[in-house]
C-alpha positions, 0 to 999 in steps of 0.5 A: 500500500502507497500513501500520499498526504495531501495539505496545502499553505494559504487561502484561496482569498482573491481581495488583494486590497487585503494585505493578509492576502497571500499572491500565491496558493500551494497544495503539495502531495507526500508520498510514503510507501512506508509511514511508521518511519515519517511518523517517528520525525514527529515523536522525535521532535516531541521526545526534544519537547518540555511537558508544557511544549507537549501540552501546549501543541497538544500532539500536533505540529503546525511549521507556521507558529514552530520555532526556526529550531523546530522547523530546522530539525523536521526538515533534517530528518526527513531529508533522510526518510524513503519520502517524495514530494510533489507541489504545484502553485498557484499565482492567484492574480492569474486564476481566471474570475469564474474560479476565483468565484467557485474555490471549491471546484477550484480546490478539487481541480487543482489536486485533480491535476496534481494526483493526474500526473502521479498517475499518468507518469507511473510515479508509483509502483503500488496500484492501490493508493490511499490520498489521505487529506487534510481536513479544511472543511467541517462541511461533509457535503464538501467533504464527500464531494471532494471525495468522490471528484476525485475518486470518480476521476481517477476510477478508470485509471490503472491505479485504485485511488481510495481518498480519506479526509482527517485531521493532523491529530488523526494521522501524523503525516499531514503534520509533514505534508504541512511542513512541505507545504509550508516551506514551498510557500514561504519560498514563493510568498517571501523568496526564503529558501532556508527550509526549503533547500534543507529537503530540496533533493526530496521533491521530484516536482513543482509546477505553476498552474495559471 
């Protein structure tokens, strides 16, 4: 069984009046064939933890709010794991008004994309492969249509797509997607390199859309 995390870093908010408004949008895939190795990076950063750090990130790792230390030593140790990294981003100024107006169908397009080139270039040598998404919706009817896009898509495939949708807590790994994410950003939104080019070597893509 292969599995690929999928999270993304900012919004898709499109008033650039807005100055909280990010002029890029990413969603980056995490391939693990095995995920006990991934997930032991977050219980090794933990290990370094006080008690009250543990309880104040309560189990979860957001890269956004973690100290430079942190981030440093996340990136370190999964430069050294069996893992693969896909991004694509958007430049948001360039998505065309009938999307900005649909950020649903936008969002399920976009990854629809991203898991279509896995698939078309054989990136993966397992034929059954479970998407695990982060949560960003409470709303379980966005949650199954997500869900079924994506299956219903990708179903005449040679590879079985199963999608699952949980939380960060849930499944460790999303804490590494996110970390990726994260780092894929800032090096787009503010030209800062130094997280991304300590994990560099581990991503096989990225690509712009729009």
């Amino acid at each position: 069984m292969s599995y690929i995390y999928l999270d993304e870093s900012w919004c898709l908010w499109f008033n650039f009046d807005n100055k909280k408004t990010s002029k890029y949008f990413i969603i980056t895939f995490l391939f693990v064939e095995e995920k006990r190795p991934v997930e032991k990076i977050i219980k090794k950063i933990f290990a370094g933890f006080s008690k009250t750090e543990v309880k104040r990130h309560n189990w979860s790792l957001h890269c956004y709010k973690e100290h430079p230390k942190t981030k440093i030593k996340l990136f370190t140790l999964l430069k050294e794991k069996n893992i693969s990294v896909m991004s694509i981003y958007l430049n948001k100024e360039k998505v065309y008004i009938k999307l900005q107006n649909e950020k649903h169908v936008l969002y399920n397009y976009v990854t629809n994309i991203l898991l279509d080139r896995i698939i078309t270039k054989k990136l993966l040598k397992d034929n059954n492969i479970t998407l695990i998404a982060s949560r960003r919706e409470t709303n379980k009817f966005l949650n199954e249509n997500f869900k079924n896009y994506l299956e219903w898509n990708n179903s005449k495939n040679w590879i079985k797509v199963s999608v699952e949708i949980k939380t960060a807590h849930e499944e460790k790994c999303l804490q590494i997607v996110d970390a990726c994410s994260w780092a894929i950003f800032w090096k787009y939104e503010h030209g800062n390199y130094e997280y991304y080019n300590i994990f560099k070597n581990k991503i096989i893509e990225e690509n712009w859309l729009f």
